[in-house]
N, CA and C of each residue as an Amber inpcrd file, in Angstrom:
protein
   468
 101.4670000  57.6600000  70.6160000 100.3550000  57.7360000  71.5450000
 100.3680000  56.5290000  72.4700000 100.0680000  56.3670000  73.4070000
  99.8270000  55.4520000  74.5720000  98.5400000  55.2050000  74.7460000
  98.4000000  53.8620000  74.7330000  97.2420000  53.0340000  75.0330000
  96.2110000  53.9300000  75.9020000  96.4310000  54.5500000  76.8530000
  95.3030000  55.5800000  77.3640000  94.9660000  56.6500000  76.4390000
  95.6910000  57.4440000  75.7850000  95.4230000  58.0880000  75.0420000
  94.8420000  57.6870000  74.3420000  94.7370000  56.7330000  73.2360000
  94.3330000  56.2740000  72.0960000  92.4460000  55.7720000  72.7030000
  92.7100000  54.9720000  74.0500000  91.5750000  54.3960000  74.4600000
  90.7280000  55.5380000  74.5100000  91.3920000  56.9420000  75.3520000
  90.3370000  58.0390000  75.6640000  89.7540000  58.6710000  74.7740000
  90.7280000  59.1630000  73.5930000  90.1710000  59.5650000  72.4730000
  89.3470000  58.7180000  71.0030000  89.5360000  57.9480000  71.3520000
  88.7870000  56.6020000  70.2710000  87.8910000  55.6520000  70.8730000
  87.6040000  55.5140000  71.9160000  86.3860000  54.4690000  72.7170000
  85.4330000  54.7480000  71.5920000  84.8470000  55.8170000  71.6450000
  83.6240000  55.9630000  71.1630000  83.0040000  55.2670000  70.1680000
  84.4410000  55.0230000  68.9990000  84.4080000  54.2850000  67.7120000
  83.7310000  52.5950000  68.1470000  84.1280000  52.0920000  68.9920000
  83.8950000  51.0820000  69.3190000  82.3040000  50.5600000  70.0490000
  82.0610000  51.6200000  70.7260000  80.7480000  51.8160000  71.0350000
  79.7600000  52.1780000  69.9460000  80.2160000  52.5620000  69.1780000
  78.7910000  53.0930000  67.8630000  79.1540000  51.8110000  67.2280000
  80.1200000  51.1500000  66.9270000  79.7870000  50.0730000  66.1400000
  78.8760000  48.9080000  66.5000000  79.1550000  48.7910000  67.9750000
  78.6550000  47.6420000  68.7560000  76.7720000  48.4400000  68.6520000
  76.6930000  49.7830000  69.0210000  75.4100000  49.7100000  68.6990000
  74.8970000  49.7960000  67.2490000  75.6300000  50.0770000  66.2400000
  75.2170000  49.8720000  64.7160000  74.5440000  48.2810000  64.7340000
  75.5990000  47.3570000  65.1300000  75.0150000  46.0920000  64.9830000
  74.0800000  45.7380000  66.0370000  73.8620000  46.6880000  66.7320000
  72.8350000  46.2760000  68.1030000  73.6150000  44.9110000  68.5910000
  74.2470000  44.7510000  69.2420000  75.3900000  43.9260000  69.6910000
  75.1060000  44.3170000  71.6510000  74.1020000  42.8670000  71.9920000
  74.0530000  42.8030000  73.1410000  74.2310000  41.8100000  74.1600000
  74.2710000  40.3980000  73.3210000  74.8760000  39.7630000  73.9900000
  76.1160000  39.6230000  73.6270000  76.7300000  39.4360000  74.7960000
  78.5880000  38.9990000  74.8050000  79.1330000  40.8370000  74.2540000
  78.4710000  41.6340000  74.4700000  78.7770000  43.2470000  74.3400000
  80.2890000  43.3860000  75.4300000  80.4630000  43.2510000  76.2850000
  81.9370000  43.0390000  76.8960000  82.9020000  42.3920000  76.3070000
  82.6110000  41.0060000  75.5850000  83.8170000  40.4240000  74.7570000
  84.4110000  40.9030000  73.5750000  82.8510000  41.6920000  72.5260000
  83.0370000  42.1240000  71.4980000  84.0090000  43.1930000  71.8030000
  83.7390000  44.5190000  72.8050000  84.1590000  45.6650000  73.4780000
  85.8290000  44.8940000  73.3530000  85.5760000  44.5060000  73.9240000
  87.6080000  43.6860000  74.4700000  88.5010000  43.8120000  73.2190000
  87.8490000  42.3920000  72.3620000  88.2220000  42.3970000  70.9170000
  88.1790000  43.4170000  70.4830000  87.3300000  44.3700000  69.8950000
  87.6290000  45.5480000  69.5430000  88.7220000  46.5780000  70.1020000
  88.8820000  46.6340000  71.2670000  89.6660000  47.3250000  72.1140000
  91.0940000  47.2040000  71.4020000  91.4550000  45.9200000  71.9180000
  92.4220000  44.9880000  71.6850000  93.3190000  45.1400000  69.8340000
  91.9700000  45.1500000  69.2780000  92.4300000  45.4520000  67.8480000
  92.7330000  47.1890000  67.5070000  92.1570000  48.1260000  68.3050000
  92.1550000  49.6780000  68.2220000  93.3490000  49.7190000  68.3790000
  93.9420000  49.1940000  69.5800000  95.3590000  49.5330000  70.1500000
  96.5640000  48.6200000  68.7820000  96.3320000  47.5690000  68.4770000
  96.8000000  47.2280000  67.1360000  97.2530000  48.0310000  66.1980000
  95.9210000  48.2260000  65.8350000  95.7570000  49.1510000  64.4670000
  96.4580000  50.6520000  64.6990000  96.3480000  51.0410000  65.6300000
  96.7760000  52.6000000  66.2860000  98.5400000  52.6660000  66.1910000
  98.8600000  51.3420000  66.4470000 100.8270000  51.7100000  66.4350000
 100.8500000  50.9000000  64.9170000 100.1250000  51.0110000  64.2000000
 100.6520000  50.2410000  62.4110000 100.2840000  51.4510000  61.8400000
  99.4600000  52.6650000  62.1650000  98.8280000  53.3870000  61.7460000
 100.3540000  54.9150000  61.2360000 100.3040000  55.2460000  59.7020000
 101.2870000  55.8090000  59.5020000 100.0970000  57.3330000  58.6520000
 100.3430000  58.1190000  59.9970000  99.1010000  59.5910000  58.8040000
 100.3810000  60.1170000  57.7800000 100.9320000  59.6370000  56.8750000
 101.6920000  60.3880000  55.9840000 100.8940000  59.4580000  54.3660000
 100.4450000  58.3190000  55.0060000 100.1640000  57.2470000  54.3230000
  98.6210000  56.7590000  54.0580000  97.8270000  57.2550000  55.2960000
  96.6420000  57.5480000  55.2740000  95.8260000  58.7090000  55.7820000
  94.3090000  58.2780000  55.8170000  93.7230000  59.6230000  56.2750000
  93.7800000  59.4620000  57.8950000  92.9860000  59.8520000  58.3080000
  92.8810000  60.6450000  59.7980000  92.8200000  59.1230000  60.4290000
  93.5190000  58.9790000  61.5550000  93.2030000  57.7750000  62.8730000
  92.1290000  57.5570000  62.7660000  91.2580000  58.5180000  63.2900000
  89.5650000  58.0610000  63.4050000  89.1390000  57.5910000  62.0630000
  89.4540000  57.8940000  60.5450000  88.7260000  56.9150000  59.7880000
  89.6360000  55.6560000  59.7760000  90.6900000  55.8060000  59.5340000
  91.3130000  54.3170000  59.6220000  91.0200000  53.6530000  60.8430000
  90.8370000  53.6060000  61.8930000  90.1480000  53.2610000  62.7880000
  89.0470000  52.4560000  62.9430000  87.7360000  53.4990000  62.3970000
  86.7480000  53.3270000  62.2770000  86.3570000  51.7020000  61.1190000
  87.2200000  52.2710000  59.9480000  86.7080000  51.1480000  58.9070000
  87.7930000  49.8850000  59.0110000  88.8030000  49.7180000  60.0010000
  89.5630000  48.8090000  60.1770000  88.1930000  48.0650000  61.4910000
  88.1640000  48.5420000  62.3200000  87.0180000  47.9800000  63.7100000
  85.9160000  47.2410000  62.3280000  85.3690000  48.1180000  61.8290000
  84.3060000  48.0510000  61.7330000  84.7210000  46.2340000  60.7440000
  85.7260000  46.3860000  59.9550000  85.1870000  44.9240000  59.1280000
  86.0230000  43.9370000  59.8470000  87.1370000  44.3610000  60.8070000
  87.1850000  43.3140000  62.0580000  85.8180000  42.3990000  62.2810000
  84.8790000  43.5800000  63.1940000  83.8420000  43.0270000  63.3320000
  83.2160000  42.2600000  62.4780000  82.3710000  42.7230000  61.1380000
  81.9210000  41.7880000  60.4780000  82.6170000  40.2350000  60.5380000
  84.2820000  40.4170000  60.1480000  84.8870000  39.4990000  60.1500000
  84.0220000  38.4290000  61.6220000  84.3830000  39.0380000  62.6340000
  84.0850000  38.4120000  63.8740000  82.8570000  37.5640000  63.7790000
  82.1670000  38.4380000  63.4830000  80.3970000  37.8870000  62.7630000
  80.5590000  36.7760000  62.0830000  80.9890000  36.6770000  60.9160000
  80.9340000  35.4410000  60.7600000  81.3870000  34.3010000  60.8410000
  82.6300000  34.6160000  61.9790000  83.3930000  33.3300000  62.4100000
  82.3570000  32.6700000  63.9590000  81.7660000  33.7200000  63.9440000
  81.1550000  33.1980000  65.3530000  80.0290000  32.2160000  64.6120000
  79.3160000  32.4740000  63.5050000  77.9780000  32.6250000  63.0560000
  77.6710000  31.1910000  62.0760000  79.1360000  31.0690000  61.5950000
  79.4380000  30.0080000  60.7280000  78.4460000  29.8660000  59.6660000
  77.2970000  30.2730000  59.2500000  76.0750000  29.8000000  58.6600000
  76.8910000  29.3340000  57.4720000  76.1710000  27.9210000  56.8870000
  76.4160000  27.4080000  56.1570000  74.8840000  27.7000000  55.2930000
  74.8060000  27.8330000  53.7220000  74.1920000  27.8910000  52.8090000
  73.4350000  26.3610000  52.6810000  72.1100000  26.2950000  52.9860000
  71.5280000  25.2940000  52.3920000  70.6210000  25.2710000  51.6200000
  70.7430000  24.1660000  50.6580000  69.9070000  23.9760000  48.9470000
  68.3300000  23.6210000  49.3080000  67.8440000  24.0320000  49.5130000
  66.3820000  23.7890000  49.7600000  65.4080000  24.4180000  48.4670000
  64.4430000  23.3830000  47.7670000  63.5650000  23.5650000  46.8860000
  62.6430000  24.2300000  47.0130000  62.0520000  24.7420000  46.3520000
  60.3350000  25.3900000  46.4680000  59.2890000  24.2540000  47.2370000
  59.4140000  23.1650000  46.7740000  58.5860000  21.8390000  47.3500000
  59.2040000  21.9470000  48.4290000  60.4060000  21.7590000  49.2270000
  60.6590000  21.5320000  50.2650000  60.3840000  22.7240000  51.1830000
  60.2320000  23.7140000  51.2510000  59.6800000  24.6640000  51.6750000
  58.3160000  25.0530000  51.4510000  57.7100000  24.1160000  50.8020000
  55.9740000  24.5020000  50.4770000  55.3060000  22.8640000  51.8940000
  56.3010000  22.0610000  51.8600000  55.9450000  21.1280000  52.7810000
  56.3530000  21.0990000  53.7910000  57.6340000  22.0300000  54.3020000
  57.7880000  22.4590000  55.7210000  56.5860000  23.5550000  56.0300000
  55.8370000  24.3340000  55.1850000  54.8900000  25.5320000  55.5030000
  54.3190000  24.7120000  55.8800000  53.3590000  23.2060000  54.8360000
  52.0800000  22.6290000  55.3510000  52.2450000  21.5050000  56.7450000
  53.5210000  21.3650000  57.2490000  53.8070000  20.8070000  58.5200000
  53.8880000  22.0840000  59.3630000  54.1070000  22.8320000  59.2390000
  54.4220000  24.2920000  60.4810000  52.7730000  24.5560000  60.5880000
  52.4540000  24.7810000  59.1170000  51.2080000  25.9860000  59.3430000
  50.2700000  25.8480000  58.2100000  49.0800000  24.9330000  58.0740000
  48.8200000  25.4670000  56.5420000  48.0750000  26.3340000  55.9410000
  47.6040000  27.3950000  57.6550000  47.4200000  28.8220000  57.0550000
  48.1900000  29.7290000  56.5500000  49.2160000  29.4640000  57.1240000
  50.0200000  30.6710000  56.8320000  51.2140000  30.0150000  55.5140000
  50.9090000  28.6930000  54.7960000  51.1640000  28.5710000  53.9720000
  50.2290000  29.2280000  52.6280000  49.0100000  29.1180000  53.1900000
  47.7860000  29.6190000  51.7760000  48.0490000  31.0920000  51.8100000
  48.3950000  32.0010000  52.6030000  48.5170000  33.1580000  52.8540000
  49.7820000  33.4530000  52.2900000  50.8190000  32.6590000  52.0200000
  52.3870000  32.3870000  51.4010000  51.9790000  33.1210000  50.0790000
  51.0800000  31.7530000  49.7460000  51.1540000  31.6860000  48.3370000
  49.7710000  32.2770000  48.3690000  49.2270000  32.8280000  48.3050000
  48.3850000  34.4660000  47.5190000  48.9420000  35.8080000  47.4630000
  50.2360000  35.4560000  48.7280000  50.8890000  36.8390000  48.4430000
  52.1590000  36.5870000  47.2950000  52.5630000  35.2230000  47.0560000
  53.2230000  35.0430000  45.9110000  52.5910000  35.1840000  44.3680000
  51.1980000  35.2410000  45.0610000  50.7340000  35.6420000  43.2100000
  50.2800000  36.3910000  42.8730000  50.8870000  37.5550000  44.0610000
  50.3870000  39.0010000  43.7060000  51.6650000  39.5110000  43.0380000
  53.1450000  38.3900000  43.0280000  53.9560000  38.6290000  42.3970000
  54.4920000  38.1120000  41.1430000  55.2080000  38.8950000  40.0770000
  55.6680000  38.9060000  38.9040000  56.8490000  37.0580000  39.3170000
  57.0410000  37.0900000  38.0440000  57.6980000  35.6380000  38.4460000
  58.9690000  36.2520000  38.6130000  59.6040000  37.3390000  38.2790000
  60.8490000  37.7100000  38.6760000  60.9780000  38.1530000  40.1380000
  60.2840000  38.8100000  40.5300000  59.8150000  38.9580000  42.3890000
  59.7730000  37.6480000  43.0450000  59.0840000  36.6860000  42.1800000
  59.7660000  35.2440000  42.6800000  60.2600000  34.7700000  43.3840000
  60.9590000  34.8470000  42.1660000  62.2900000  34.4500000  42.0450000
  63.3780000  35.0560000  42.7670000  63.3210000  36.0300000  42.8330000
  64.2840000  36.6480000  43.5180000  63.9130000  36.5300000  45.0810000
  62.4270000  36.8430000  45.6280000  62.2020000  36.4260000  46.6750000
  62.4810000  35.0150000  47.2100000  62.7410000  33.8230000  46.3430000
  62.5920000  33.2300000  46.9570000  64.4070000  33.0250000  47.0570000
  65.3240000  33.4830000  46.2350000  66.4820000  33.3070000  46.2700000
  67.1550000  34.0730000  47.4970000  66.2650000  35.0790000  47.7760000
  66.8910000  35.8240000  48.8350000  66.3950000  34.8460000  50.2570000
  65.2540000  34.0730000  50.3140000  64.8040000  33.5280000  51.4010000
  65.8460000  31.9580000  51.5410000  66.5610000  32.0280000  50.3780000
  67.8670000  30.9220000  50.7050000  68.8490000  31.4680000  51.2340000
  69.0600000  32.6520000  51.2830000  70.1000000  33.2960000  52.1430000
  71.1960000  34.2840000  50.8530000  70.7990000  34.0860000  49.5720000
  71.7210000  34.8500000  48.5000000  71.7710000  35.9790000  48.6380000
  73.0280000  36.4170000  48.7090000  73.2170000  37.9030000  48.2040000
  72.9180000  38.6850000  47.3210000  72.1860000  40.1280000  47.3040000
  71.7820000  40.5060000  46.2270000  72.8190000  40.5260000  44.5440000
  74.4810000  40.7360000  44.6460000  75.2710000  40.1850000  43.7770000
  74.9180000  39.0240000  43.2280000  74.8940000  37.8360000  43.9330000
  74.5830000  36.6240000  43.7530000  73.1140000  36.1460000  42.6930000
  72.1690000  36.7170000  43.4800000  70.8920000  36.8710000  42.5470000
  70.9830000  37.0580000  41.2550000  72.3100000  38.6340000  41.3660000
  71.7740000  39.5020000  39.7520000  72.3010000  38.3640000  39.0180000
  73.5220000  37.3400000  39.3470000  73.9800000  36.3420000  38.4750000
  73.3530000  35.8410000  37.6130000  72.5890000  35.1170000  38.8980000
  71.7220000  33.8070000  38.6510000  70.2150000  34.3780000  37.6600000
  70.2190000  35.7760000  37.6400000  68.9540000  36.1690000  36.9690000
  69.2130000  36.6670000  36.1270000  70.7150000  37.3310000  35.7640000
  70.9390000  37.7600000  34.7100000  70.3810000  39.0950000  34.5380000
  70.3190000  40.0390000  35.3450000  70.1790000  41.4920000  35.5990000
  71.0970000  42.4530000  36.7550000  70.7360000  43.3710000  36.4650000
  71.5400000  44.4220000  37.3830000  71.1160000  44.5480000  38.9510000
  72.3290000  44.8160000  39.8600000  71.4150000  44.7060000  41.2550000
  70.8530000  45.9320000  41.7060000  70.3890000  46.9050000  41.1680000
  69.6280000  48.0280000  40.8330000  68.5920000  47.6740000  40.1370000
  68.7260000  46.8930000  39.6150000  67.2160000  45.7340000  38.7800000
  66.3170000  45.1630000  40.6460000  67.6950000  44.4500000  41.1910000
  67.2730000  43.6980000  42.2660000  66.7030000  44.5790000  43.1690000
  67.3680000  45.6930000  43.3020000  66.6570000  46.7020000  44.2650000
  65.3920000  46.8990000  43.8270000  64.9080000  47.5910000  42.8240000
  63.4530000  47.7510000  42.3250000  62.6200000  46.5550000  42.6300000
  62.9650000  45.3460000  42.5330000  62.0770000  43.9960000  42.6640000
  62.0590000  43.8720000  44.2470000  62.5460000  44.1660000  44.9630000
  62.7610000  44.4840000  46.2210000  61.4860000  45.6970000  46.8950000
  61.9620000  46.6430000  46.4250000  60.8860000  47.8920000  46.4220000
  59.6050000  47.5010000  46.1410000  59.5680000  47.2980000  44.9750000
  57.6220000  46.7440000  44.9440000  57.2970000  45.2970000  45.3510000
  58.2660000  44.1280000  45.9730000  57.7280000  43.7150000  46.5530000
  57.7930000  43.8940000  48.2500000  58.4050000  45.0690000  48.7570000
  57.5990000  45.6210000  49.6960000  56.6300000  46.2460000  50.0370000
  56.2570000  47.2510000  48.4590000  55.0330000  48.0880000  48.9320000
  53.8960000  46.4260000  48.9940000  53.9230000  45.6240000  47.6990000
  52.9920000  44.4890000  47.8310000  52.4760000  43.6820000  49.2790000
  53.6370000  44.2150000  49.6290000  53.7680000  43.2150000  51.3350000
  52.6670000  43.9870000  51.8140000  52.8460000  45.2070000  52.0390000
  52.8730000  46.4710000  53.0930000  51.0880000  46.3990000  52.6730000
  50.4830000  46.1440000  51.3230000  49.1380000  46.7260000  50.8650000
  48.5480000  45.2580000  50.9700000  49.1600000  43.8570000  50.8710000
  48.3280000  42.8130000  51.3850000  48.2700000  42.6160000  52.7030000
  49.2720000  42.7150000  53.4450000  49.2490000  42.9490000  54.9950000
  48.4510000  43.6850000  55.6290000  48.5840000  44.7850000  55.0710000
  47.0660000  46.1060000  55.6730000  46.3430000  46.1060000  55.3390000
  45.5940000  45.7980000  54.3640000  44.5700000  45.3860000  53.7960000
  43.2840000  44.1370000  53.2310000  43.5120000  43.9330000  55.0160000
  43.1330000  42.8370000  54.4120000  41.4720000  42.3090000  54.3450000
């Protein structure tokens, strides 16, 4: 196939990803890079060996991208305490610190905990570690502490 071909019949892949991630600034560079890697991936691509172009395609772009994400994004993990985050609230806000913590004690100490591990940036894997449960455990603690959100928020 030739680079037009491949572009005409596969653009699209590249466009749903960029809007999956809602990807709007620098949307031309990402487009490029992606482009750039389609036409790659398209002459390494052997169908005796895999499935169809369009999924190899699709899930090659797609963790490109992520990849891309976090080289742009760099975030580094930082160790921050419960105190140190209970005294950045009362320097930001110390309403919306008292409002923190009444909606923290509408939660179980495992909702917590986990809330507060996820507000360090952990992955739900990561959590089940550190808590010593399943991340289907984590999902459920997740779940009711959204409906909790959803019924102190509206209700107030």
């Amino acid at each position: 196939m030739t680079f037009e071909e491949v572009y005409k019949k596969y653009k699209y892949i590249i466009h749903y990803l960029l809007k999956k991630y809602n990807i709007q600034y620098n949307y031309d560079e990402y487009a490029q890079l992606l482009l750039i890697k389609m036409w790659e991936q398209s002459k390494i691509y052997n169908s005796q060996k895999r499935s169809s172009l369009n999924t190899f395609l699709y899930s090659r772009l797609n963790f490109y991208l992520i990849d891309l994400f976090r080289k742009h994004q760099a975030l580094t993990l930082v160790d921050i305490s419960e105190q140190e985050v209970k005294s950045s609230l009362i320097n930001d806000d110390y309403d919306n610190m008292l409002v923190f913590q009444q909606f923290l004690s509408l939660l179980t100490d495992k909702e917590q905990q986990w809330l507060l591990l996820k507000f360090a940036g952990l992955k739900q894997y990561e959590i089940a570690k550190l808590l010593n449960c399943s991340v289907s455990t984590l999902k459920n603690y997740q779940k009711r502490i959204r409906q909790k959100h959803l019924k102190f928020y509206t209700h107030d």
